[in-house]
C-alpha positions as CSV (number, residue, x, y, z in Angstrom):
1,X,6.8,24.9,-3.5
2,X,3.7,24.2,-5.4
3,X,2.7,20.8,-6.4
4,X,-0.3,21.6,-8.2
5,X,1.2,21.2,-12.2
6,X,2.1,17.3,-10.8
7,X,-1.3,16.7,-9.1
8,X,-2.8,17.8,-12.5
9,X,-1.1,15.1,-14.4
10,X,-2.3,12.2,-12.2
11,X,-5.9,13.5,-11.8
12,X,-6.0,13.5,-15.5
13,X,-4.8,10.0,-15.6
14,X,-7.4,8.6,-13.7
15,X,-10.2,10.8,-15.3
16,X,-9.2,9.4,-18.8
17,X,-8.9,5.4,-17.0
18,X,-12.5,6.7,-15.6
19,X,-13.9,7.3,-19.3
20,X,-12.4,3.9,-20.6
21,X,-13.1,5.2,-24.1
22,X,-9.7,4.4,-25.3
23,X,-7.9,1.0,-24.4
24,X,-5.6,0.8,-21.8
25,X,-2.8,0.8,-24.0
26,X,-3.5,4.5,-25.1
27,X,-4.2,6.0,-22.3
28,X,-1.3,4.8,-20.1
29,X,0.7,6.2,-23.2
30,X,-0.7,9.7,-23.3
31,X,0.6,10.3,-18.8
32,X,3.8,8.0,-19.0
33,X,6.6,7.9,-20.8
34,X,7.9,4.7,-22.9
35,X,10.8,3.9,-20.8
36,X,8.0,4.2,-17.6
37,X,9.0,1.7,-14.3
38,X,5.9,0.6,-12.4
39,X,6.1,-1.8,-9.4
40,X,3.3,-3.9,-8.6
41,X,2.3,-6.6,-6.1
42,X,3.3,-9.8,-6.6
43,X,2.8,-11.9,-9.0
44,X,3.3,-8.7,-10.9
45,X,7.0,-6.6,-10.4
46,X,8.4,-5.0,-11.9
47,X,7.6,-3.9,-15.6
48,X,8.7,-1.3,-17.9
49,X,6.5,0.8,-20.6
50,X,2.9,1.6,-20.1
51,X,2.2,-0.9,-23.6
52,X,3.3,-3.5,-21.1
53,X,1.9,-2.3,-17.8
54,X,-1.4,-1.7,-19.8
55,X,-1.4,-5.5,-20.9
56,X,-0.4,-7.1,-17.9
57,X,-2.7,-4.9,-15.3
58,X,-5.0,-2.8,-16.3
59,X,-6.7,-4.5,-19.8
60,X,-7.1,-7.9,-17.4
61,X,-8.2,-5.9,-14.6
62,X,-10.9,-3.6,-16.3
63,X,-12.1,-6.7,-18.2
64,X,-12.8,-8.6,-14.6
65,X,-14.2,-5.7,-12.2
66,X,-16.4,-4.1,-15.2
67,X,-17.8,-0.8,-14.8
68,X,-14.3,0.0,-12.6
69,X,-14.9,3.2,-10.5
70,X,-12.0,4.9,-8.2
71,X,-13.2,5.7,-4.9
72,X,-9.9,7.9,-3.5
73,X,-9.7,8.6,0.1
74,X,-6.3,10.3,0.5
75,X,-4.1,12.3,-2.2
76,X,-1.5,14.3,-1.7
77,X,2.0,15.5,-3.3
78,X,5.4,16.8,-2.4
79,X,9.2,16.3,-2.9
80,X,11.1,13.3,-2.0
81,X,13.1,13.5,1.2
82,X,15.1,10.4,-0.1
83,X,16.8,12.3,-3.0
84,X,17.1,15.6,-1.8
85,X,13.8,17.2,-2.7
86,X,15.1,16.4,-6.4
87,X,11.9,14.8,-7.5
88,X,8.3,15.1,-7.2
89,X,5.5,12.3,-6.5
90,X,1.8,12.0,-6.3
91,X,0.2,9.7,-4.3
92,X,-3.1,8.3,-4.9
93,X,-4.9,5.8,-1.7
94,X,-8.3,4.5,-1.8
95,X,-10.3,1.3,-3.5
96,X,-11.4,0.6,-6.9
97,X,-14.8,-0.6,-6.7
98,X,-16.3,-2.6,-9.6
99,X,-18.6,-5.5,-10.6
100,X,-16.6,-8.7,-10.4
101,X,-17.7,-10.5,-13.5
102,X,-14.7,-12.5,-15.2
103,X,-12.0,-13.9,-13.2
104,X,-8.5,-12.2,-12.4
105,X,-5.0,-14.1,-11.6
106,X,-7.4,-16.8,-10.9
107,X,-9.5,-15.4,-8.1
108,X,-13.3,-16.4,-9.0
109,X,-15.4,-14.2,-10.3
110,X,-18.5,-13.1,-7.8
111,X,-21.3,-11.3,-9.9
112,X,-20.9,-8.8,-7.4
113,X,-19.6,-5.5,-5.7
114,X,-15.7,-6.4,-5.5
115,X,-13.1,-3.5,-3.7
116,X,-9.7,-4.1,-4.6
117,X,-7.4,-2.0,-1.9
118,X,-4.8,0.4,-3.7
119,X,-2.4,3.0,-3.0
120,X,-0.1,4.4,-5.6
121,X,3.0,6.9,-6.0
122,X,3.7,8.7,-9.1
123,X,6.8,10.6,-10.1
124,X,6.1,13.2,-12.6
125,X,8.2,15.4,-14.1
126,X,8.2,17.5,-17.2
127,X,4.5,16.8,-17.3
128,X,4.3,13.0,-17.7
129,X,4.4,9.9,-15.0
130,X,8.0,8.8,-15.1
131,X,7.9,6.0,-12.3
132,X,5.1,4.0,-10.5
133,X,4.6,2.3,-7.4
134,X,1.3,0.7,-6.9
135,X,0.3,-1.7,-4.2
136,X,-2.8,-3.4,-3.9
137,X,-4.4,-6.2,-1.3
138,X,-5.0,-9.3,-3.5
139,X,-5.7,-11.3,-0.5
140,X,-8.4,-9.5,0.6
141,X,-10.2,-9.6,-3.2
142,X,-9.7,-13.5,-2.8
143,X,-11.5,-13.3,1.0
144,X,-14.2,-11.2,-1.0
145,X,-14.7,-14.1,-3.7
146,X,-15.2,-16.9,-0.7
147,X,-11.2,-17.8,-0.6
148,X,-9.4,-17.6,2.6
149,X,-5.4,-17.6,1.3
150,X,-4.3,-17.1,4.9
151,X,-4.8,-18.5,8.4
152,X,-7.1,-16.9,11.3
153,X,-5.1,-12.8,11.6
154,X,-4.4,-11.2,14.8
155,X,-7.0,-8.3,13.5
156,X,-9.9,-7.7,11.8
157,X,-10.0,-6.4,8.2
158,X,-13.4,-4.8,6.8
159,X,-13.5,-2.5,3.5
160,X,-10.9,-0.3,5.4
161,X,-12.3,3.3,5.7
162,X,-10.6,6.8,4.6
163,X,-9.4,9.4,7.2
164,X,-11.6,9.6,10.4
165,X,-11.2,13.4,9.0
166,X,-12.6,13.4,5.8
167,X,-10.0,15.4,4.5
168,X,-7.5,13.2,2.7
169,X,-8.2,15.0,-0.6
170,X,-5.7,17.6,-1.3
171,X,-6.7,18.7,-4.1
172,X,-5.8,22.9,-3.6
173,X,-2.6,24.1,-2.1
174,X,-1.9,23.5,1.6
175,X,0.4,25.0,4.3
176,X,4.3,23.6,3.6
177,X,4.8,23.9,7.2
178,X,2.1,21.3,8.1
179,X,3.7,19.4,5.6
180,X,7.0,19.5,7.4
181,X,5.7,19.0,10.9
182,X,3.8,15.4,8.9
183,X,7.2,14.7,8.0
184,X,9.1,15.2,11.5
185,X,6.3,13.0,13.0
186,X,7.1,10.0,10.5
187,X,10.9,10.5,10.8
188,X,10.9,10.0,14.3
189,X,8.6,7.5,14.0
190,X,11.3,5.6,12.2
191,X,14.0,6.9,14.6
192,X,12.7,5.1,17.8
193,X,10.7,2.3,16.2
194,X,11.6,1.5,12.7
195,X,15.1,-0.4,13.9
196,X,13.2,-2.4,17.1
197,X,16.1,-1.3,19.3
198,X,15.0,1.7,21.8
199,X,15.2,-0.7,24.3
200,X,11.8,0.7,25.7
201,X,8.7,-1.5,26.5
202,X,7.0,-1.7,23.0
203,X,3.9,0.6,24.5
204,X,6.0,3.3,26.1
205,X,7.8,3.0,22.7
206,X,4.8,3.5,20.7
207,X,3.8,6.6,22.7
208,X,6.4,8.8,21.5
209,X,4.8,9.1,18.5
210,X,1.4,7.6,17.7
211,X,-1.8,9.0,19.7
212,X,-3.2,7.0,22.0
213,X,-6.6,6.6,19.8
214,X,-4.5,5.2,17.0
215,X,-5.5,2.8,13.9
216,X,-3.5,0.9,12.4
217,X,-4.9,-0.4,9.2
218,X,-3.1,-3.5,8.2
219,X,-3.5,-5.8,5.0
220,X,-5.8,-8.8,4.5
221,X,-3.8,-11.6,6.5
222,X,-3.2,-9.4,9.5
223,X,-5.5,-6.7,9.8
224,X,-6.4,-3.6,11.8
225,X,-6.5,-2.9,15.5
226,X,-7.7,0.5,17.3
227,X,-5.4,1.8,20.2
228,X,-2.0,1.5,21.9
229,X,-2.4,-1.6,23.9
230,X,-4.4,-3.6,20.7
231,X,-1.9,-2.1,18.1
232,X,0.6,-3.7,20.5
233,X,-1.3,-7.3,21.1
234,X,-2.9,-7.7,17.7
235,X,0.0,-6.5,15.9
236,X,3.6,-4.7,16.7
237,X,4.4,-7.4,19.5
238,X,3.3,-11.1,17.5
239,X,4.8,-9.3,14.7
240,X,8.4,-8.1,16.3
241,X,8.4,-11.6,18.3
242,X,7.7,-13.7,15.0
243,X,11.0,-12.0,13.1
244,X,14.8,-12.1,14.1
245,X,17.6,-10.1,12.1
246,X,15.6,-7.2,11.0
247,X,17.5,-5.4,8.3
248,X,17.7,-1.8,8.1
249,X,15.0,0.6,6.5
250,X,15.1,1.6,3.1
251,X,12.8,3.9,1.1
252,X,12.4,4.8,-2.4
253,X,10.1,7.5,-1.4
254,X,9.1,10.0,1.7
255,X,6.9,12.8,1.1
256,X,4.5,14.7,3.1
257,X,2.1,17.3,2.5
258,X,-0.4,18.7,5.1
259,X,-1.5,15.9,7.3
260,X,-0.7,13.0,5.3
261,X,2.2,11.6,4.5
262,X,3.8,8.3,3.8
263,X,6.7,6.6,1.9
264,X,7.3,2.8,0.0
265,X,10.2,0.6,-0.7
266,X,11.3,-2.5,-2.9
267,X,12.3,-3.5,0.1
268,X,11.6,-1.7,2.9
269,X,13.5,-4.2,5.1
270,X,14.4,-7.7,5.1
271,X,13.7,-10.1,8.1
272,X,14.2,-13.6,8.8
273,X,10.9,-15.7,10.0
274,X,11.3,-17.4,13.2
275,X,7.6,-19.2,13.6
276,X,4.7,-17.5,14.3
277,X,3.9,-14.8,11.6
278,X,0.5,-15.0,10.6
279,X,0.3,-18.6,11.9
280,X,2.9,-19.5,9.4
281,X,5.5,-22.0,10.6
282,X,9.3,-20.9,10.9
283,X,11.3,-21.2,7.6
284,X,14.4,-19.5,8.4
285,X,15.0,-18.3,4.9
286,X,15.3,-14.0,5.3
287,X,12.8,-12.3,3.2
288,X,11.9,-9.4,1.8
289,X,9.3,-6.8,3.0
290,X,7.7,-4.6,-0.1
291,X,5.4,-1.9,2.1
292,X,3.9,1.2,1.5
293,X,2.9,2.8,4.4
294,X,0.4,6.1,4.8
295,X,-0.3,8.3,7.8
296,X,-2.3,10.8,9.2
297,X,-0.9,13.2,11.4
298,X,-3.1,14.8,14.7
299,X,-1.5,17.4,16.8
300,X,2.2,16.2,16.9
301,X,1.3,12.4,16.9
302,X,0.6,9.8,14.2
303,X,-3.3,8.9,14.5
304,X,-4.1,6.7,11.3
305,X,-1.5,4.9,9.5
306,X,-2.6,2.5,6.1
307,X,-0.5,-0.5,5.3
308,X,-0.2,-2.4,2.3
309,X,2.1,-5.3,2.5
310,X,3.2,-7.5,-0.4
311,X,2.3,-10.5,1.3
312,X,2.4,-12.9,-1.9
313,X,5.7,-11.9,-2.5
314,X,7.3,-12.3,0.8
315,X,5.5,-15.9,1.3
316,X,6.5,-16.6,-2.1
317,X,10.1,-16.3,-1.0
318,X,9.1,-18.5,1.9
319,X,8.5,-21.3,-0.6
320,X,5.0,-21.0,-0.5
321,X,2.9,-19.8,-3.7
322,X,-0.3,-18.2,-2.4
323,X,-2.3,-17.6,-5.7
324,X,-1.2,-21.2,-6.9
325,X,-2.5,-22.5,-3.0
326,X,-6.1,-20.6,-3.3
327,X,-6.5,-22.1,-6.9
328,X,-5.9,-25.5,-5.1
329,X,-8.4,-24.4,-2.5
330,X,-11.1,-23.4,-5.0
331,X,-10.7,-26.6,-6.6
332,X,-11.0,-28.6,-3.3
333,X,-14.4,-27.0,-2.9
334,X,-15.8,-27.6,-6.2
């Protein structure tokens, strides 16, 4: 099955948000339809209608990061394991890159080069966008701007990299049966890990289906580590221990196509903080996990896999406000 009419529709979405001759407004009504869903990192959610999503995202957005360029790393299409094959999404990873000259949600404005983190799904059908996930890493646009909204992370986080590859960008046809074998890899992948119940040691466990050169790039507030053993210390273990009463997974999406592949939720899980987390003390209350998830596939084993977690909204459920907190910061230092 060819995916290339769907691809079309995105690319020309982002070539005409590229332009910025029209207002936001316009051009979000031209590729989506008016009853449109897009999901969006917190403080965001979800809204409906691109006249909406237009004012609420993109018109603030282009107005603080001005001359807004999209630098894509990964893109890729296929048909949703979750329904069937019924539908068809597009999905877009990378940064947008632009001059930070106004401020945004509150974040302070820098005068210079700012990379906001992104990775988006599209469904299109009929030959418009029908349904929008995109998730982005706010916290690490506040760390660019001289904010730190977080304690000291297991990891490090840089202006995370695309595939060690360089071939991310699907642009032409590719193989369905490299699609397929990306999609076995991630399936079991969430058969002997996603429930944290194989009962293995969490290394041994890891080896069944990640390469042993692995990265894991994680969000702002956690970060990425390189190998087995780091993924396990940095990462997979304070993470696992810092959590009881995991709920089960739950996607919206799956898709794979060639190498890549990856899949979101609203939630993925839910999980109950026991102390720990990001050096965030125990609350108790069981929160949500919003994650979209990306991977590369080598051989028959998961080598890179990008993470964006909705952070704000999980610690927002926690009782604790992140953007309103770094505004108190900011203040504190002026």
């Amino acid at each position: 099955m060819s995916f290339q009419a769907e691809k079309e529709v995105v690319r020309a979405l982002y070539a005409d948000l590229a332009e910025a001759i029209d207002p936001a407004e316009a051009i979000l009504s031209r590729h989506i339809v008016p009853e449109g869903i897009w999901r969006g990192y917190h403080p965001f959610g979800e809204l409906e209608g691109p006249e909406i999503v237009a004012r609420e995202f993109w018109t603030p957005l282009r107005s603080a990061l001005s001359h807004l360029q999209r630098r894509e790393d990964i893109f890729f299409a296929g048909a949703n394991e979750i329904d069937g094959g019924a539908s068809v999404w597009v999905v877009s990873m990378g940064h947008l890159m632009g001059l930070f000259d106004r401020p945004w949600l509150g974040i302070p404005p820098t005068g210079k080069m700012a990379f906001l983190r992104y990775c988006e799904f599209n469904r299109v059908h009929d030959g418009r966008i029908h349904e929008t996930a995109m998730y982005f890493d706010l916290p690490h646009l506040m760390v660019q701007a001289g904010l730190n909204p977080f304690p000291p992370q297991t990891a490090a986080h840089l202006v995370q990299p695309g595939p060690q590859t360089h071939d991310g960008l699907l642009y032409a046809e590719t193989d369905p049966e490299e699609g397929r074998k990306t999609l076995a890899a991630i399936n079991a992948m969430i058969s002997d890990l996603g429930q944290w119940q194989s009962g293995l040691p969490l290394e041994e466990e890891l080896r069944r289906t990640w390469a042993e050169d692995m990265i894991w790039w994680g969000p702002e507030g956690i970060g990425a580590t390189y190998t087995i053993p780091r993924y396990a210390a940095q990462h997979a273990g304070p993470f696992r221990a810092g959590f009881a009463e995991r709920g089960q997974t739950r996607h919206i999406c799956r898709l794979a196509e060639g190498h890549y592949g990856g899949f979101f939720g609203w939630p993925n899980f839910t999980a109950r903080p026991t102390g720990g987390f990001m050096g965030m003390p125990a609350t108790g209350k069981k929160g949500e996990f919003r994650v979209i998830d990306i991977y590369r596939r080598s051989d028959d084993k998961l080598a890179e896999n990008w993470v964006f977690i909705d952070l704000l909204h999980f610690w927002n459920q926690q009782g604790v406000d992140i953007l309103q907190r770094m505004n108190g910061l900011k203040h504190h230092e002026n």
